[in-house]
C-alpha positions in Angstrom: -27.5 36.9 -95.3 -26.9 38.2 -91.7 -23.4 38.5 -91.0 -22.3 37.0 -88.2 -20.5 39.0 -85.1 -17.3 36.9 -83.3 -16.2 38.1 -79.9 -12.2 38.0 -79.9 -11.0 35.8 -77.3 -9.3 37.4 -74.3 -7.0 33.5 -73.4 -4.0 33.9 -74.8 -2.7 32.0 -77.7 -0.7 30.2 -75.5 -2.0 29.5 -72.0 0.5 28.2 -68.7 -0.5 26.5 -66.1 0.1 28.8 -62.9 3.5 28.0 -60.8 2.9 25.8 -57.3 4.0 27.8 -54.3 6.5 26.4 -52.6 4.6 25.8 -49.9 2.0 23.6 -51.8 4.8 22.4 -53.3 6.0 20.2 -50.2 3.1 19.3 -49.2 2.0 17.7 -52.9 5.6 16.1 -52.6 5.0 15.0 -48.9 1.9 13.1 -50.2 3.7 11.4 -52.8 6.6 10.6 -50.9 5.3 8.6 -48.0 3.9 6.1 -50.3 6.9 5.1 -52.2 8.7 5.3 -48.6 6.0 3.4 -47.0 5.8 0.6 -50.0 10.1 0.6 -49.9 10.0 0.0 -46.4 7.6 -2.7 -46.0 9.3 -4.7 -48.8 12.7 -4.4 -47.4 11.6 -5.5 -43.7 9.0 -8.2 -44.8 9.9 -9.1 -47.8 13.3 -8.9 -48.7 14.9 -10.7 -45.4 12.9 -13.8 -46.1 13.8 -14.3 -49.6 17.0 -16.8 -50.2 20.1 -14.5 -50.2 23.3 -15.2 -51.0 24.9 -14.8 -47.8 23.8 -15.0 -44.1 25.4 -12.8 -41.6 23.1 -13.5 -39.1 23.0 -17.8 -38.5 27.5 -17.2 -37.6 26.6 -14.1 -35.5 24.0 -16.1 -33.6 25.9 -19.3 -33.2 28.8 -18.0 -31.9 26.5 -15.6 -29.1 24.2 -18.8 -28.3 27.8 -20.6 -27.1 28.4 -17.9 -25.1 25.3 -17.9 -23.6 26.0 -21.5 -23.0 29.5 -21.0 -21.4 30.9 -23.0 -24.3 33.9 -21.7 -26.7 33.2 -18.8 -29.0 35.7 -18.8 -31.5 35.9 -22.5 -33.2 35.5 -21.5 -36.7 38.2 -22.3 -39.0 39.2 -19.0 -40.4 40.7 -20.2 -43.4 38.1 -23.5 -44.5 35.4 -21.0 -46.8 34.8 -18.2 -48.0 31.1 -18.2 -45.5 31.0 -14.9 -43.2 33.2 -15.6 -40.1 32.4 -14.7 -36.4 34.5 -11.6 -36.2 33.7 -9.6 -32.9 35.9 -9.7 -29.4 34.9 -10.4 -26.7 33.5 -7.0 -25.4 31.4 -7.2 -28.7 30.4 -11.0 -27.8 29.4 -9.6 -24.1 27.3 -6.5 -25.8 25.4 -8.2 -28.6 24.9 -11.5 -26.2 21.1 -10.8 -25.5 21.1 -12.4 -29.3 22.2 -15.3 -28.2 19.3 -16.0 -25.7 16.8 -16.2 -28.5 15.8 -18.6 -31.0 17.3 -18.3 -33.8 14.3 -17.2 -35.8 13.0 -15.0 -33.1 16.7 -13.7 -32.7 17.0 -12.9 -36.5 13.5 -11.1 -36.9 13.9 -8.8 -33.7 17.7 -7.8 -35.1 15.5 -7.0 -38.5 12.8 -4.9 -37.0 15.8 -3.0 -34.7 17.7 -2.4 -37.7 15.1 -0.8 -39.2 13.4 1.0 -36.0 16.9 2.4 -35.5 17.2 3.5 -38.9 13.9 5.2 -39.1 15.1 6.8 -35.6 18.0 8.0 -37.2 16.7 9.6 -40.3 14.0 11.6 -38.6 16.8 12.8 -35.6 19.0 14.0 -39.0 16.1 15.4 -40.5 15.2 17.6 -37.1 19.2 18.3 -36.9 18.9 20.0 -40.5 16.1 22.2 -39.2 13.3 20.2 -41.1 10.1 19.5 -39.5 9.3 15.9 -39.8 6.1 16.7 -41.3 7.4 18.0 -44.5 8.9 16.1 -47.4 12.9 15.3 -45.9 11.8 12.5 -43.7 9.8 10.6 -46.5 12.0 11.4 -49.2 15.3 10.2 -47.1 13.2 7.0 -45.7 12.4 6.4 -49.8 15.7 6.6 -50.7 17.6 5.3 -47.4 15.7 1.8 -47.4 16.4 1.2 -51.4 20.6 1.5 -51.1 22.4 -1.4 -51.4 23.8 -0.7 -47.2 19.9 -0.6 -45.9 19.1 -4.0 -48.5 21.9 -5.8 -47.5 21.7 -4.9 -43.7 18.3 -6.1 -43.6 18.8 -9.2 -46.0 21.8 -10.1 -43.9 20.4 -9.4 -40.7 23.9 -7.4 -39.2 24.0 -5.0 -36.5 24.5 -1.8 -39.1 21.3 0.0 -38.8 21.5 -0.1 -34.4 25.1 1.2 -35.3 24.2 4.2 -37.6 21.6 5.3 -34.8 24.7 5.5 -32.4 26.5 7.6 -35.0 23.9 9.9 -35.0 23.1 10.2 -31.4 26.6 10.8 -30.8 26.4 13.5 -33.8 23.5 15.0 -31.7 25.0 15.3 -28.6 28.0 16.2 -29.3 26.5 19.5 -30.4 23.7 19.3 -27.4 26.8 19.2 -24.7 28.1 22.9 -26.1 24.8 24.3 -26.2 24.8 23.9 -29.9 21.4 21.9 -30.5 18.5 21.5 -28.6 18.5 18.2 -26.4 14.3 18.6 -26.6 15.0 19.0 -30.4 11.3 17.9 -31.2 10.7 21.9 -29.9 13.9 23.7 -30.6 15.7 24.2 -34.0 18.5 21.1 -34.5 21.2 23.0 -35.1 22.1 26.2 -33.5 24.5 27.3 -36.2 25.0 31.0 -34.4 25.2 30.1 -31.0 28.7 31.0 -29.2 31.0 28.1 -28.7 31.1 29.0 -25.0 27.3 28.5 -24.4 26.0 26.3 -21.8 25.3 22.8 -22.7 23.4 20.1 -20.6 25.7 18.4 -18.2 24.5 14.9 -19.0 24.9 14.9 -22.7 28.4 14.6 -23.2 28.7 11.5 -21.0 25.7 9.7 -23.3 27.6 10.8 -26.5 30.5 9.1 -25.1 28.8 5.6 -24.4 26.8 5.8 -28.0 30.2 6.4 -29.0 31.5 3.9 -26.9 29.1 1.0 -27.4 29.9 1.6 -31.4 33.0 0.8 -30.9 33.1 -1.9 -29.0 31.1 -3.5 -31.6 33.1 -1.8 -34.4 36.3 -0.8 -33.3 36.8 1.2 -37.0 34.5 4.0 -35.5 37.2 4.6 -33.1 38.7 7.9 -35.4 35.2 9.6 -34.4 37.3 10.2 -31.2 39.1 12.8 -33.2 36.1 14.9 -32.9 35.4 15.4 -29.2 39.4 15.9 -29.1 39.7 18.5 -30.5 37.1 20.4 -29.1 38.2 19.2 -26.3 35.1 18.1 -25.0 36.3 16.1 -22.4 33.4 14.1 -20.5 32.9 12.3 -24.0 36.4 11.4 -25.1 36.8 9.9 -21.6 33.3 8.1 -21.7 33.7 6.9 -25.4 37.3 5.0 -24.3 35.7 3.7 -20.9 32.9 2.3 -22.3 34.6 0.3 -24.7 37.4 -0.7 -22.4 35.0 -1.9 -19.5 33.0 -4.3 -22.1 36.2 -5.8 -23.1 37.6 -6.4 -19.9 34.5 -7.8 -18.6 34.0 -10.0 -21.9 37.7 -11.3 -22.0 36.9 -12.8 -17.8 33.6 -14.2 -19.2 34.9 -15.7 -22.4 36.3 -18.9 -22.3 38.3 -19.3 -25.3 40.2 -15.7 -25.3 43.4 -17.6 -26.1 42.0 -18.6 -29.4 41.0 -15.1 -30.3 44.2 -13.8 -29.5 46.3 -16.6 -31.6 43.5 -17.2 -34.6 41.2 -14.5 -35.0 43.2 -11.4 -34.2 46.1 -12.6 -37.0 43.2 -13.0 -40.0 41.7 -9.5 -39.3 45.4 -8.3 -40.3 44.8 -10.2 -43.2 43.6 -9.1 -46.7 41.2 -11.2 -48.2 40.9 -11.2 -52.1 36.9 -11.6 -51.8 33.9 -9.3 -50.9 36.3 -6.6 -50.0 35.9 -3.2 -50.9 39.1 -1.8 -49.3 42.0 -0.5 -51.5 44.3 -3.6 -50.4 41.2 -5.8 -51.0 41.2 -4.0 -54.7 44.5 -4.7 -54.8 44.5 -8.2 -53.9 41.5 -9.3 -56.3 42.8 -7.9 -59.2 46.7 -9.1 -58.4 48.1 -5.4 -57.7 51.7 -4.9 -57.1 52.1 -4.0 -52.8 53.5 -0.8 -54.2 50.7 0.2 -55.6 48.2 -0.7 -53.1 50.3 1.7 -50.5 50.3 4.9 -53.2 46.6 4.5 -53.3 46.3 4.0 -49.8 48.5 6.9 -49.1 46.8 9.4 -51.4 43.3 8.5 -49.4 44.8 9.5 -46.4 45.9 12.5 -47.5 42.9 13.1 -48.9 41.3 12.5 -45.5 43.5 14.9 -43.5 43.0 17.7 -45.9 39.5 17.4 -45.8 39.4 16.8 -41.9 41.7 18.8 -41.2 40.7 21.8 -43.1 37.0 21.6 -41.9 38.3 22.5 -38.4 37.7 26.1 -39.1 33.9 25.5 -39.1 33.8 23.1 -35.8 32.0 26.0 -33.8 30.7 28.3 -37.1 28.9 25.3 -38.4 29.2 22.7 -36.0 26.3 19.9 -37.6 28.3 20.4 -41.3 31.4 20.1 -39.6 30.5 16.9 -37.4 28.8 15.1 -39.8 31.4 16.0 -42.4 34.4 15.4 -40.6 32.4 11.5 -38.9 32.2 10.6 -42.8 35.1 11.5 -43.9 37.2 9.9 -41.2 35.4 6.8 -41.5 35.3 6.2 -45.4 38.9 7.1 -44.8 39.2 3.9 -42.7 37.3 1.9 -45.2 40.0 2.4 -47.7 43.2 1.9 -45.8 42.4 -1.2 -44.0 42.5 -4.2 -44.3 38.9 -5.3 -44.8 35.6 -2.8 -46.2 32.3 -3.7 -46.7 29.7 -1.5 -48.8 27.2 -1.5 -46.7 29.2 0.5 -44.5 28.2 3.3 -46.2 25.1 3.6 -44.6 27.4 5.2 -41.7 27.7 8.1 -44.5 24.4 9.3 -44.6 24.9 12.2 -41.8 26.9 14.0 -44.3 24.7 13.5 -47.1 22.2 15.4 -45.1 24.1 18.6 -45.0 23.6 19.1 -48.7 20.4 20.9 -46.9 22.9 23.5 -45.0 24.5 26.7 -46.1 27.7 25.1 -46.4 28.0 21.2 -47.5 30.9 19.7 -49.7 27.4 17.7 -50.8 26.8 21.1 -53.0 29.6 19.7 -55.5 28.5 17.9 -58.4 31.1 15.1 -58.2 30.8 14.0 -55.1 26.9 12.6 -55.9 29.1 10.5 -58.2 30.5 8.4 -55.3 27.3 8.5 -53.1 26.1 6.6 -56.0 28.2 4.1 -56.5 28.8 3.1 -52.5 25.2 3.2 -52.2 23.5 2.3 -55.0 21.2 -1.6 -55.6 22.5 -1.5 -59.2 24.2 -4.3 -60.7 26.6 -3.7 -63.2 27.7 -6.8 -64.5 27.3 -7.2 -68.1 26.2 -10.4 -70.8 27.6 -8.0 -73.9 31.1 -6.9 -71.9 31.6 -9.2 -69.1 34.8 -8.4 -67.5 34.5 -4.9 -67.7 31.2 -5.5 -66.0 32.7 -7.5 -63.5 35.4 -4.9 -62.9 32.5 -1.9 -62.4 30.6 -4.3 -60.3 33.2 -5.2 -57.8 34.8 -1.8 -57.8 32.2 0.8 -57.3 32.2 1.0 -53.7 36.0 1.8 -53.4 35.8 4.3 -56.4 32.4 5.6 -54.2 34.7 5.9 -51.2 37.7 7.3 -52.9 35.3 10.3 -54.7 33.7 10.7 -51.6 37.0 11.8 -50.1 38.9 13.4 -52.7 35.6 15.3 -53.1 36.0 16.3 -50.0 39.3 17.3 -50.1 38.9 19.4 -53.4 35.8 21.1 -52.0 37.6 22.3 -48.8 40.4 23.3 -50.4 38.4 25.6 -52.1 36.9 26.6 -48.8 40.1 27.7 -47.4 41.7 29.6 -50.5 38.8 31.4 -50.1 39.0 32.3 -46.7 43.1 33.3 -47.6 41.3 35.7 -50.0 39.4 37.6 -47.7 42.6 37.6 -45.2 41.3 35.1 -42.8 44.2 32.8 -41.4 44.3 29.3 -43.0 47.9 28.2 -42.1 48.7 25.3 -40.4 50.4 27.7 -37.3 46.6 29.5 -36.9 45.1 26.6 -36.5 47.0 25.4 -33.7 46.8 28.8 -32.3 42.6 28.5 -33.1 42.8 24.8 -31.2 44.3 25.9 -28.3 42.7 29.3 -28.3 38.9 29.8 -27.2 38.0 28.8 -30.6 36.1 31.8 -31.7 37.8 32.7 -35.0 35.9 30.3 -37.0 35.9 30.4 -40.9 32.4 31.7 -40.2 31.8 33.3 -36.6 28.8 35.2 -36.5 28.0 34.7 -39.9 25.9 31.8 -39.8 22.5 33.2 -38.5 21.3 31.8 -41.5 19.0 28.7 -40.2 20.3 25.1 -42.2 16.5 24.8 -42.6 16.7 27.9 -44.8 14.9 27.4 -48.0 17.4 26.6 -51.0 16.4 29.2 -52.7 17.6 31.5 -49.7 20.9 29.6 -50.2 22.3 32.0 -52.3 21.2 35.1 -50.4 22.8 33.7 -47.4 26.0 33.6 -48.6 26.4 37.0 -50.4 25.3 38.6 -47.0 28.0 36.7 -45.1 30.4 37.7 -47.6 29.3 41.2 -47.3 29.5 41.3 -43.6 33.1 39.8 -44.0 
């Protein structure tokens, strides 16, 4: 017999497959996204909107601008008759959404469908350039993916409202806000979105404050609630947009209430049931409250401890207005207005689309989106989930009616918690927190931020530099 030789085998026992740079990484994640975003975004503009759907925004909307149009009354609905969506706006709204009116009603509906969605596409990829992310790498798909599947984006669509033409103006505003102190790039396609370092006191371009104010403006003449974002140029005292973002609104009501026939009835019918609270398709606390049969007592505790939560949160953020002025804007704009979903009288989920700035900054240094918890309530004031239940059907119908206030209120005691944290921090290291600096900061040039000159870190930093970052601008503190 010949014995025979084996060659030992230089694999190892166990052989792993090679890690993916991270480079290769987003680009194999790029490729995968734009399908599903693709495939998402062609159901919910084609497909979606032309199924039956339980309610129709869009047909009151319409009637009620096509009378206008006509130079007939607006306002003839009876308020009270049925639960069916009401014609809500005042007359500066009725004069700035009119051009509806002038079209079919089919033709009118589609183009308000492919706006909505034009302007939410146009938003996304502005936030995604305002994070520092090229809009050829994975954010933009990944955000259009998982933008166009919430329950605001689906029902906004389905509905046919003015939401998504309402979140661009957010996020215009958002942009030039920043572009008028020479804090982002107004040819932001070239330059880097947000210019976290740059001195509060650099040069902006002229015209960009008075456009912030209008998008601002034209928002809230449509939707008066977005009228706390005013808080922000306020206090910065950037004064070309605060001035622009009351005129604007002011002007389209006073020209709408001369060209509106039936102001009388708005003023007697409609203005006394916005005050109201209905007990139906109302996410606010006092909508909670009236649904379930809570005592007035408690509705105001709730309602209270929201809007503390708000002013800690908004209030505390401050410190990073000029240090981190994107985190700080889009914070502060989300904040304020989930705050105004709770305490009044009437809240909506999709209005949480107007939150989506502030889940952006989970890409920045410094985001209250790093906490855990607060991924608890962008999930349940955004998510397409039902949670009614066959086996328990009242808690079911509880959780299902529920989860955009409990959404809301983690979203802002999130917030709170997280920049409480922030500040004690700050105490620690013998930086002033006290309610006395910050006037003193407010008043002053603004230059003793939480972070001043220790955010040359780009937002479009790698997460994995995330880390890094902050132990260097603890160091350098």
């Amino acid at each position: 017999m010949t014995a025979s030789t084996t060659t030992p085998s230089t694999e190892p026992a166990t052989a792993h497959p090679a890690p993916v740079s991270g480079g290769k990484a987003c680009r194999i994640l790029t490729r995968a996204a734009w399908p599903l975003a693709i495939m998402t975004l062609i159901h919910r503009v084609v497909i979606s909107p032309r199924n039956d759907r339980p309610t129709d925004d869009f047909t009151t909307v319409w009637s009620a601008l096509n009378r206008f149009v006509n130079g007939t009354a607006v306002y003839v609905e009876d308020y009270h008759a049925s639960d069916d969506p009401h014609y809500l706006y005042s007359p500066g709204g009725t004069l700035l959404l009119s051009p509806i009116g002038m079209f079919s009603q089919s033709m009118g509906r589609n183009l308000l469908i492919l706006a909505d969605a034009a302007c939410i596409l146009l938003a996304l990829a502005l936030l995604t350039l305002l994070v520092g992310r090229r809009l050829t790498g994975p954010v933009l798909p990944v955000a259009v993916f998982l933008v166009f599947a919430t329950e605001s984006v689906t029902n906004t669509l389905l509905f046919s409202n003015i939401n998504g033409v309402l979140f661009l103006l957010e996020v215009v505003f958002l942009w030039l806000l920043l572009v008028d102190r020479g804090q982002a790039s107004w040819n932001i396609l070239r330059g880097r979105g947000d210019r976290a370092g740059t001195s509060p006191g650099a040069p902006g371009i002229p015209w960009a404050g008075i456009i912030a104010g209008v998008a601002l403006g034209l928002a809230i003449t449509v939707k008066p609630q977005f009228i706390v974002v005013l808080f922000l140029p306020l206090v910065r005292r950037q004064w070309s947009i605060l001035v622009s973002g009351i005129i604007v609104p002011v002007v389209f009501t006073g020209v709408g209430w001369l060209l509106v026939p039936d102001t009388d009835t708005y003023v007697d019918t409609l203005l006394p049931y916005l005050g109201e609270v209905r007990d139906y398709a109302n996410s606010a606390i006092a909508g909670v409250g009236a649904h379930y049969g809570w005592p007035g007592a408690l509705v105001l505790v709730c309602q209270a401890l929201a809007a503390l939560c708000v002013a800690v949160a908004v209030l505390g953020l401050l410190w990073w207005r000029n240090s981190d002025p994107f985190m700080w804007a889009a914070t502060s704009t989300a904040v304020l207005l989930a705050g105004v979903f709770l305490v009044s009288s009437l809240g909506q989920m999709y209005y949480s689309m107007l939150l989506v700035p502030m889940i952006f900054t989970v890409l920045c240094r410094r985001s209250v989106m790093h906490s855990a918890l607060i991924w608890f309530g962008v999930y349940c004031c955004l998510t397409w989930d039902s949670w009614k239940s066959d086996r328990w059907p009242k808690l079911g119908e509880i959780l299902h009616y529920s989860y955009g206030t409990v959404g809301w209120s983690i979203i802002v005691a999130a917030s709170a918690v997280t920049v409480t944290g922030w500040l004690v921090a700050r105490r620690k290291v013998g930086d002033p927190v006290g309610a006395g600096a910050l006037v003193r900061d407010l008043l002053g040039s603004g230059a003793t931020d939480g972070d001043a000159g220790n955010n040359s870190a780009s937002d479009g930093a790698t997460p994995g530099s995330d880390q890094t970052t902050d132990q260097t601008a603890r160091h350098r503190r």
